[in-house]
VMD Tcl script that draws the C-alpha trace (Angstrom):
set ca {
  {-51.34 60.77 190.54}
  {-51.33 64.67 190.89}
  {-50.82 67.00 187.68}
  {-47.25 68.23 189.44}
  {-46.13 64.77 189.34}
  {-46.67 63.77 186.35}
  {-45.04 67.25 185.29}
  {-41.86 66.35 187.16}
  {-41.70 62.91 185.49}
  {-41.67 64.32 182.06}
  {-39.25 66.92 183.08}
  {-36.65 64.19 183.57}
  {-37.55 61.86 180.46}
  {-36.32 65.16 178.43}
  {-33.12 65.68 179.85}
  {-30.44 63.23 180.54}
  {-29.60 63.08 184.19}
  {-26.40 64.90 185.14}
  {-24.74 62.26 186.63}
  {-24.21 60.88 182.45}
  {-22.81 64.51 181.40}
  {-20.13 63.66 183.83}
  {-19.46 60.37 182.48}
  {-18.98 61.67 179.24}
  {-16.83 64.47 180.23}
  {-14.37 61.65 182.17}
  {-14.12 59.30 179.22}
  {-13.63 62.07 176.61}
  {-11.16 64.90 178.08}
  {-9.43 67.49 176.10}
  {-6.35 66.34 175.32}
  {-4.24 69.17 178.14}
  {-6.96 68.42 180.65}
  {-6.00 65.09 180.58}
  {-4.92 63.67 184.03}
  {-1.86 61.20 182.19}
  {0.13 64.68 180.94}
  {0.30 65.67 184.64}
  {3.36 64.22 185.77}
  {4.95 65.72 182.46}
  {3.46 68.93 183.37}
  {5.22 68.95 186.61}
  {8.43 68.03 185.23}
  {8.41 70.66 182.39}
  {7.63 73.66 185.18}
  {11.65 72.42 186.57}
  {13.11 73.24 182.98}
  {12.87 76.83 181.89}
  {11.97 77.43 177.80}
  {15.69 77.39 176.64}
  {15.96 74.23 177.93}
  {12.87 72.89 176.82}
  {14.21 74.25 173.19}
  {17.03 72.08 173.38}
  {15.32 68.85 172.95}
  {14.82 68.68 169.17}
  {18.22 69.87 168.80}
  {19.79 67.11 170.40}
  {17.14 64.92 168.35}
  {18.58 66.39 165.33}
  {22.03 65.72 166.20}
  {21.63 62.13 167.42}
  {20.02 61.72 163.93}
  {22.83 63.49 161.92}
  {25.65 61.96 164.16}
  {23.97 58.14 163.43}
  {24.18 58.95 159.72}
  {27.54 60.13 159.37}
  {28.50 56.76 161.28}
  {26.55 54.86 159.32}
  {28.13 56.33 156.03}
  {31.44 55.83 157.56}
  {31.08 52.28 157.83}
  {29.58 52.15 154.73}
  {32.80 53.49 153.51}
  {35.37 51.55 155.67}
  {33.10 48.39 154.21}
  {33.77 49.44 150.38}
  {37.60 49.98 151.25}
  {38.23 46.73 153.28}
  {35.90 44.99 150.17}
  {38.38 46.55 147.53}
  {41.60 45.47 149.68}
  {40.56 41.87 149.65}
  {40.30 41.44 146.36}
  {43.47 42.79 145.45}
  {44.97 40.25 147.85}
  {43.02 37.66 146.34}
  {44.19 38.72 142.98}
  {47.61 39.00 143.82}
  {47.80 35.76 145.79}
  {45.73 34.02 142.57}
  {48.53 35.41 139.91}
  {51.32 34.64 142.13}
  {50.04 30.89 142.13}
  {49.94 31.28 138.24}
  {53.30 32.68 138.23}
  {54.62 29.83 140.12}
  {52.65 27.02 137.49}
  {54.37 28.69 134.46}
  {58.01 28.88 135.94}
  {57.49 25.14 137.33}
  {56.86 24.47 133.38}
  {60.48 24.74 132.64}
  {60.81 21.10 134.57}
  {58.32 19.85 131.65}
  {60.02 21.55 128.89}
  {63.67 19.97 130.42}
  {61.89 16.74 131.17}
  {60.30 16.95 127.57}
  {63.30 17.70 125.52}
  {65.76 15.61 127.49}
  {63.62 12.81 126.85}
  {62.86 13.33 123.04}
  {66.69 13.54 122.63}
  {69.54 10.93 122.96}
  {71.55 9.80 126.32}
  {74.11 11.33 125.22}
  {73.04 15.09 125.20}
  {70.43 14.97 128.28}
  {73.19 16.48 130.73}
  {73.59 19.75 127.96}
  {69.38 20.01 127.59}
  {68.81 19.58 131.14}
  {71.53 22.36 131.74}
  {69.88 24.88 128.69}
  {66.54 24.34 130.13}
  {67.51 25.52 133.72}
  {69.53 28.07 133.08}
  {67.22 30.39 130.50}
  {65.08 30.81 133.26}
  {67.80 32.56 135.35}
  {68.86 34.68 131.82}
  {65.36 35.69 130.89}
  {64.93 36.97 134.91}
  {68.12 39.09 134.50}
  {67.80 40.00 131.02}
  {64.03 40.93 131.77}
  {64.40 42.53 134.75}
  {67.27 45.21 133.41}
  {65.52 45.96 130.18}
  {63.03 43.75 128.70}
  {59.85 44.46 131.64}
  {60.75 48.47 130.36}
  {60.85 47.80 127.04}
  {57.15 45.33 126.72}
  {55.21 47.83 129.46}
  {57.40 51.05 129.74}
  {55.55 54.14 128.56}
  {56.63 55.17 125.47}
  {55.51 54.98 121.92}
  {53.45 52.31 119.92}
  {56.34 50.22 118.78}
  {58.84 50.26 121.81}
  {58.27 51.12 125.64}
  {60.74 52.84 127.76}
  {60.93 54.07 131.51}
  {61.84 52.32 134.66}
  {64.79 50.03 133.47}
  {66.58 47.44 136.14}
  {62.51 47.81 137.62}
  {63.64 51.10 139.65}
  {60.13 53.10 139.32}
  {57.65 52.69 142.25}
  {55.11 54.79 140.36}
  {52.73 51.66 138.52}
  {52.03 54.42 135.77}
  {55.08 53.68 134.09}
  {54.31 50.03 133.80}
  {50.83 50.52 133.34}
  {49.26 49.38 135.68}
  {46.66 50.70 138.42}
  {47.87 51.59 141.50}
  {47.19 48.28 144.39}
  {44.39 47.34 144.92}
  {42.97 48.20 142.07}
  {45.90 47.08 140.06}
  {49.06 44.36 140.70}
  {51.65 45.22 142.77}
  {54.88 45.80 140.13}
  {57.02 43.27 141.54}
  {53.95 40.51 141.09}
  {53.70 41.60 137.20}
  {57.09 41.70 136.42}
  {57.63 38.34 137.83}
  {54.11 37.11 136.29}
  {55.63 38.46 132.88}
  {59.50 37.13 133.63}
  {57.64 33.80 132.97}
  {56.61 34.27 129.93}
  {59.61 35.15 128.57}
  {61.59 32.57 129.98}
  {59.09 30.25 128.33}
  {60.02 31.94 124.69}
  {63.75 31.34 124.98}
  {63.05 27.74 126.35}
  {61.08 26.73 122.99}
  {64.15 28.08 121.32}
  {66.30 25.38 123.11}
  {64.43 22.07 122.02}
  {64.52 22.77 118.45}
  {68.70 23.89 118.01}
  {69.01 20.58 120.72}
  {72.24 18.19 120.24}
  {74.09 20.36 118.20}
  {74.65 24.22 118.96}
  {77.17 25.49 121.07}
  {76.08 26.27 124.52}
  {78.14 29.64 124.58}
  {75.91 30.68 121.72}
  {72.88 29.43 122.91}
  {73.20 31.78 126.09}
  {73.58 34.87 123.89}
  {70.84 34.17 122.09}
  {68.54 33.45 124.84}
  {69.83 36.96 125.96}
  {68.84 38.85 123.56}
  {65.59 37.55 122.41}
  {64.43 37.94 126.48}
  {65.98 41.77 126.31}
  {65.19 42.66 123.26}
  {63.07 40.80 120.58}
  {61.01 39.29 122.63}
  {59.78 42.72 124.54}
  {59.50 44.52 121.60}
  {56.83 42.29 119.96}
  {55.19 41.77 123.35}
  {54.54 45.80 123.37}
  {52.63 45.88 120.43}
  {50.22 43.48 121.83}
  {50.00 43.61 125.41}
  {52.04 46.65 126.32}
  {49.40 49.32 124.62}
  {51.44 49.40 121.37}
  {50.12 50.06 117.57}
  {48.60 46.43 117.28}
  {46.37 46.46 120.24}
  {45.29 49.88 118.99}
  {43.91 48.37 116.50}
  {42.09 45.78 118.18}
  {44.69 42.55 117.78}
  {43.81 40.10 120.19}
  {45.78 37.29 121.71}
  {44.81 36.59 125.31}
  {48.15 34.22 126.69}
  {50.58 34.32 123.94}
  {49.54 31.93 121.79}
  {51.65 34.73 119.30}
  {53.35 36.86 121.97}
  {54.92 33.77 123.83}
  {54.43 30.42 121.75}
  {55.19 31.91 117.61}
  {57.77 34.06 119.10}
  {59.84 31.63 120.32}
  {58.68 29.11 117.17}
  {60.20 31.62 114.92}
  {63.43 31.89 116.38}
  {63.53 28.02 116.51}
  {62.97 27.90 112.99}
  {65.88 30.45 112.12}
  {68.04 28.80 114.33}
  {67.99 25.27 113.12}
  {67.46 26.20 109.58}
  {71.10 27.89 110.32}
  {72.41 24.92 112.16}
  {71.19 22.61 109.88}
  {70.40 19.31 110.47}
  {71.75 16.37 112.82}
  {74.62 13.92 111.57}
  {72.82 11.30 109.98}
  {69.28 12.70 110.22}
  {69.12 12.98 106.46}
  {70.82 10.63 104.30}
  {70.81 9.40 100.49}
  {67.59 11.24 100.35}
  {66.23 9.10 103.60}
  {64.89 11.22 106.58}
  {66.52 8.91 109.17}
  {64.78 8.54 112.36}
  {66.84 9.53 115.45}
  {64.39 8.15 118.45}
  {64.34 9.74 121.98}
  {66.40 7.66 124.70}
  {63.39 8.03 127.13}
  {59.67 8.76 126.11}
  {59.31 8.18 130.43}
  {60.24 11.26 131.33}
  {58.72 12.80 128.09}
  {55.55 11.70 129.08}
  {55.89 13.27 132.72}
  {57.13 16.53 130.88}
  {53.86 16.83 128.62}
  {51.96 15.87 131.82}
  {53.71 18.86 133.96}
  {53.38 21.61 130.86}
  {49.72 20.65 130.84}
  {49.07 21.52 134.68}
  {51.17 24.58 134.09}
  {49.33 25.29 131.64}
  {46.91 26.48 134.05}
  {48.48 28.93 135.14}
  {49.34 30.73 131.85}
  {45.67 30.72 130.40}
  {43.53 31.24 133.33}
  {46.57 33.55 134.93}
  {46.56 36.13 132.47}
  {43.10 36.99 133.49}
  {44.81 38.67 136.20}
  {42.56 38.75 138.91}
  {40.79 36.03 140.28}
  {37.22 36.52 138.85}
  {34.57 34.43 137.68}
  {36.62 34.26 134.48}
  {39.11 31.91 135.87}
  {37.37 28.53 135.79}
  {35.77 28.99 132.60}
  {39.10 29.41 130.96}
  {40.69 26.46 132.84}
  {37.99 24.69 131.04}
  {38.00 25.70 127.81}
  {41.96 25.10 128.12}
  {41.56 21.51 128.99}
  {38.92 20.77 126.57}
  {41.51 21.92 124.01}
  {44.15 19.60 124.96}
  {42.40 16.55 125.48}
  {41.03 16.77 121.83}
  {44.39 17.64 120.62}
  {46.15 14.78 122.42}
  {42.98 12.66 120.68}
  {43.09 14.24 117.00}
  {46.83 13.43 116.92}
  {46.53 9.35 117.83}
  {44.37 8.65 114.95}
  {46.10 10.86 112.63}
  {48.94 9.48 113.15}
  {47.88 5.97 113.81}
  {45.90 6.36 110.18}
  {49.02 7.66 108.26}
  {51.59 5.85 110.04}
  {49.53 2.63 111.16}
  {50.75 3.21 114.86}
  {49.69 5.50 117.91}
  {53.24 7.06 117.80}
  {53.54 8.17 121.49}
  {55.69 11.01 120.58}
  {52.36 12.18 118.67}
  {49.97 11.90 121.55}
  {52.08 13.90 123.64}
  {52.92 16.54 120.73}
  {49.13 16.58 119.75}
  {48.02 17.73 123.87}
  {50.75 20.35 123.49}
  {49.70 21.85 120.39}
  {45.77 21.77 122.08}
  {47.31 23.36 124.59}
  {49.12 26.41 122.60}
  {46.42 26.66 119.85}
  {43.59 27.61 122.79}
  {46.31 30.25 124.23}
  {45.32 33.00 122.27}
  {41.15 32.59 122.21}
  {40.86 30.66 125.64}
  {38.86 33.49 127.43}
  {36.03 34.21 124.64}
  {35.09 30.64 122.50}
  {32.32 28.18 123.74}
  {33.22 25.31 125.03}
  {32.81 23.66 121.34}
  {34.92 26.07 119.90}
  {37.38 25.08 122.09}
  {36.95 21.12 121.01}
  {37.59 22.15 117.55}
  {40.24 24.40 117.79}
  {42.49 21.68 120.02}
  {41.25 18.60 117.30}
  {42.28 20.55 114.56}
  {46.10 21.41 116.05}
  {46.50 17.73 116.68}
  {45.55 16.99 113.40}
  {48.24 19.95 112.16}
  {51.15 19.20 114.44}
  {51.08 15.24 112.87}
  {51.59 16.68 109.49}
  {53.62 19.83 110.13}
  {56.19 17.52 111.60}
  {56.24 15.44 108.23}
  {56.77 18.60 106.13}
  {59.56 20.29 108.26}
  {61.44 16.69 108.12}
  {60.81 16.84 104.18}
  {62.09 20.15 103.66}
  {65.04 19.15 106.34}
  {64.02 21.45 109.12}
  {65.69 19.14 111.98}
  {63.69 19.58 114.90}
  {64.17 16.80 117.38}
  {61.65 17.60 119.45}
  {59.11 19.10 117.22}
  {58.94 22.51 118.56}
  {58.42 24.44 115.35}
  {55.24 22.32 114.77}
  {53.76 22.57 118.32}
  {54.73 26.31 118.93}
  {54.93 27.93 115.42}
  {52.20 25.97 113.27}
  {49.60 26.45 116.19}
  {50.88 29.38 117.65}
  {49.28 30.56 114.18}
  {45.89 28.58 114.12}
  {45.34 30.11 117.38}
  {45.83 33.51 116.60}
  {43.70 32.67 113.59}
  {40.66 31.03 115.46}
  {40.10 34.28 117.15}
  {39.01 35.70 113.98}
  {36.90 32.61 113.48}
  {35.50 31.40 116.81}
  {35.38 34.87 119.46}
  {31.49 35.11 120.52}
  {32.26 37.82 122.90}
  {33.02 41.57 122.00}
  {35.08 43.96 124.60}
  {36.15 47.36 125.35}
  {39.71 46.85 123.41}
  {38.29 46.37 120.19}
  {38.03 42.68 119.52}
  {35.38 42.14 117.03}
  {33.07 39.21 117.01}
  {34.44 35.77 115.21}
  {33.75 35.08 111.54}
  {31.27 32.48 112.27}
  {29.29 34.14 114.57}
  {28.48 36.85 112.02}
  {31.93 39.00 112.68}
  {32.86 39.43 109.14}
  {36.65 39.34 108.19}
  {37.35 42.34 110.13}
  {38.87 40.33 113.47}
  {40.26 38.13 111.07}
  {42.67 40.29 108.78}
  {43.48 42.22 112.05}
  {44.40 38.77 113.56}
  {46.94 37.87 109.64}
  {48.51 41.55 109.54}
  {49.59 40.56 113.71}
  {50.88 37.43 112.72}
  {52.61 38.54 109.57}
  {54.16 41.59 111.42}
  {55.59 39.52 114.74}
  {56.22 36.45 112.49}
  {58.55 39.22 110.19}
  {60.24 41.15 112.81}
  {61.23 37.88 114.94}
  {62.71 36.09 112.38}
  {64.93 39.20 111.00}
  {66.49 39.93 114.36}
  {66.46 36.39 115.02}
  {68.31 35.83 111.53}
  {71.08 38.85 112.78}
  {71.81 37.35 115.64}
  {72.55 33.67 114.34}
  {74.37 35.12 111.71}
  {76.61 37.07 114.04}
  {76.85 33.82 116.52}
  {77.86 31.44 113.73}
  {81.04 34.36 112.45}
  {81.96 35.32 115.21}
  {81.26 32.15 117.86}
  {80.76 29.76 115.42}
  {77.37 28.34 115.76}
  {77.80 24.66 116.08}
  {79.64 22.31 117.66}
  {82.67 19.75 115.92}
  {81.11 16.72 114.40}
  {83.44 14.68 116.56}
  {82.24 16.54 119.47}
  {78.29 15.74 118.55}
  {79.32 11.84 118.20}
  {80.24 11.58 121.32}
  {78.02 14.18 122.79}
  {77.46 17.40 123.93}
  {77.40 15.93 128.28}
  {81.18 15.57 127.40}
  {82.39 17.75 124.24}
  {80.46 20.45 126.41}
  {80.25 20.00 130.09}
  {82.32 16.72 131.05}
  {79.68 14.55 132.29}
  {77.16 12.38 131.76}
  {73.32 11.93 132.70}
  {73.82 8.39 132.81}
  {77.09 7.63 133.41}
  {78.72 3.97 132.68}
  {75.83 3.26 129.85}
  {76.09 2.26 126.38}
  {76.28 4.69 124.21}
  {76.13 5.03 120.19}
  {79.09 6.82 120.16}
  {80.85 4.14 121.16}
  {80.17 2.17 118.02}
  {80.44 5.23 115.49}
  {83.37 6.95 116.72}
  {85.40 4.24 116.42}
  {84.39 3.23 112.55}
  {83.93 6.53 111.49}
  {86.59 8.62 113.53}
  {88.69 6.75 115.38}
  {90.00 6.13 118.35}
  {89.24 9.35 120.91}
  {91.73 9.91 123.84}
  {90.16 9.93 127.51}
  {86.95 9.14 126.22}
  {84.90 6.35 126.70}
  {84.68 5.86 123.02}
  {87.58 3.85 123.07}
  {86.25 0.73 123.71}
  {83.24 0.05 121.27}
  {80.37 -1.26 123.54}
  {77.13 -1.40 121.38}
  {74.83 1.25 120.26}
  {72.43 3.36 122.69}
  {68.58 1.99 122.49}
}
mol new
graphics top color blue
foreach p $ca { graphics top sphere $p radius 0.5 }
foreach p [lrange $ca 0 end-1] q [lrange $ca 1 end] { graphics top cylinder $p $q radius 0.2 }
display resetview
């Protein structure tokens, strides 16, 4: 091989060829020589700058725009959200409303039964129509006087329920508060459920007359008054007093008046005798049973309802609520089967009842336990609170004062003992669970304060009743009955009836009666 040939040989083993520089350049172009931009190119010579400008904007504004809507929706969400549950509130406290105004068939059914034949059309008649007083009486001034803006002891404001503004019932505006014609009619319960405890206790022998006056004022008046310093914002609540359903506002209220007004009547004829406490046995413990058995389902709709919203709350009181009167109803059978030697029926049913008002008050804020005890203890109470009201003749026929009073008291009490919760109102934490005595005195000075103020209006009013009405009825009239003496009827017409036997031996013959002919004595 020739010296030139070998030159050109090495020549090329030095350089790469040129056909590889191409290569290169093709599969690594600058990024605006590159042939994929060229349609792009084309299109952006059609558009002048300005419009080429305009293409973030609109980015920007399709951005901003989808965030507004966004945020709107966000905001329509949280406003439908709100709007539900104050229908589900509303709807929840109108069912409760309905429970505790369906309780005046147990309290009629109750009474009527606990009580002689002879008096069932007159109880039956006082239990239906305090519902229909306490809605009038509360409506004109009793809602105005418990929730009405005014001072610590009395509200005032929107009488006969004429404001629209919730302010001056204190409440929220809807949703985030009850509508005022749901709270008034919530609260109309309650105090038709004071004036009815009134009724079972002054049963078979006060006038009816005076029994609607009184009913009158304690739903206008007495009633409101007390309720304001608890649950209307008033000088107790201030200072952290805590009853959660009226086992004080409601239940020792209306105990209170009961025990003014039959310590004025004074007893039944032949209830107390030659020193002997005299049985006087109900004419049906039937229907007794089926009242107790009605109060205790609408009894959940007085604890759980005056949560006032339907919350998580709800069940956990319905529980604690039924714990309390199924130890109650058991507590009271043995005590009274030990001391007496037989499950007295009227017991059992008295025992659930005073479960039942004894967890009123701390229902929202003991343990499950707590609740137990609370309800065994007022069954045990009720069996012996009954004994000493019949010793120091108290005549309660249907034990009332015991159920409502006596554990309207421990229950106000056990808040002071058992709360494990504390909450923005001021309720201190339960003596046993290391609360001190604060809650507890708080709880007395409530009880001694209500307990005083009820029973000195209640005490003005009987008084002015029995001169100027005149309180009770004729003792010939309560011999043959208040269905007659009162209302000429009878529940049961054509049966045998005691009257029978003791107007005839003791008073004679009555004309246009059916105690003409002696036919036996009532069982």
């Amino acid at each position: 091989m020739s010296r030139r040939t070998l030159e050109k040989s090495f020549d090329r083993k030095k350089s790469p060829p040129k056909t590889r520089q191409v290569d290169l350049q093709r599969f690594s172009p600058s990024f605006g020589d590159s042939p994929y931009f060229d349609p792009l190119k084309t299109i952006a010579k059609s558009f002048s700058p300005y419009w080429l400008a305009c293409i973030p904007l609109t980015a920007i504004i399709v951005v901003v725009w989808n965030t507004a809507a966004v945020a709107q929706t966000e905001a329509v969400d949280a406003d439908a959200i709100a709007q539900l549950q104050g229908t589900l509130n509303a709807i929840w406290v109108l069912i409760a409303a309905i429970l505790v105004i369906f309780m005046n068939a147990g309290f009629g059914m109750l009474e009527t039964g606990f009580c002689r034949q002879k008096n069932a059309v007159n109880i039956l008649a006082k239990n239906l129509i305090v519902f229909a007083l306490a809605t009038i009486a509360f409506w004109a001034i009793g809602f105005s006087f418990m929730f009405g803006t005014g001072n610590g002891l009395i509200g005032a404001g929107g009488f006969f329920l004429t404001s629209t503004d919730p302010g001056t019932y204190g409440l929220d505006p809807f949703p985030e508060g009850l509508p005022i014609s749901l709270y008034f009619l919530f609260q109309a319960a309650f105090a038709g459920t004071a004036a009815t405890i009134v009724s079972g206790a002054v049963a078979e022998r006060i006038r009816f007359v005076d029994f609607l006056v009184f009913s009158l004022l304690i739903t206008g008046i007495s009633y409101p008054i007390t309720g304001h310093w608890i649950w209307g914002g008033g000088w107790l609540s201030e200072m952290g007093f805590s009853d959660f359903a009226g086992s004080t506002v409601v239940h020792s209220v209306g105990g209170w008046a009961a025990l003014m007004g039959a310590a004025f009547l004074g007893p039944r004829e032949g209830k107390y005798r030659d020193g002997q406490i005299n049985a006087i046995p109900g004419h049906n413990m039937s229907i007794a049973t089926l009242g107790c058995l009605i109060l205790w389902i609408g009894w959940f709709g007085f604890n759980p309802g005056s949560e006032l919203a339907a919350t998580e709350n709800v069940p956990y009181i319905a529980v604690t609520t039924n714990l309390a009167a199924a130890a109650g109803g058991i507590s009271a059978t043995i005590t009274s089967w030990t001391k007496d030697g037989k499950p007295d029926l009227s017991m059992i049913i008295n025992g659930i009842l005073a479960g039942l008002v004894a967890i009123t008050a701390p229902c929202n804020a003991v343990s499950y336990l707590s609740a137990i005890i609370i309800g065994l203890i007022g069954g045990i109470i009720v069996v012996f609170a009954v004994s000493f009201f019949d010793n120091i003749h108290i005549d309660d026929p249907v034990g009332a004062i015991s159920v409502h009073l006596v554990n309207g008291i421990w229950g106000t009490i056990a808040v002071g003992i058992f709360t494990f919760t504390e909450n923005d109102a001021g309720q201190r934490l339960g003596l046993i669970y290391g609360g001190g005595v604060g809650q507890l005195g708080i709880q007395l000075l409530g009880i001694l304060c209500v307990g005083g103020f009820t029973v000195f209006f209640s005490s003005l009013v009987w008084l002015a009743l029995k001169a100027t009405l005149g309180l009770r009825v004729h003792p010939e009239e309560e011999i043959h009955g208040l269905d007659i003496s009162e209302h000429g009827m009878e529940a049961y017409s054509g049966f045998v009836k005691e009257s029978d036997v003791l107007t005839s031996s003791s008073f004679g013959s009555v004309s246009g009666s059916t105690a003409d002919i002696p036919r036996g004595s009532e069982v």
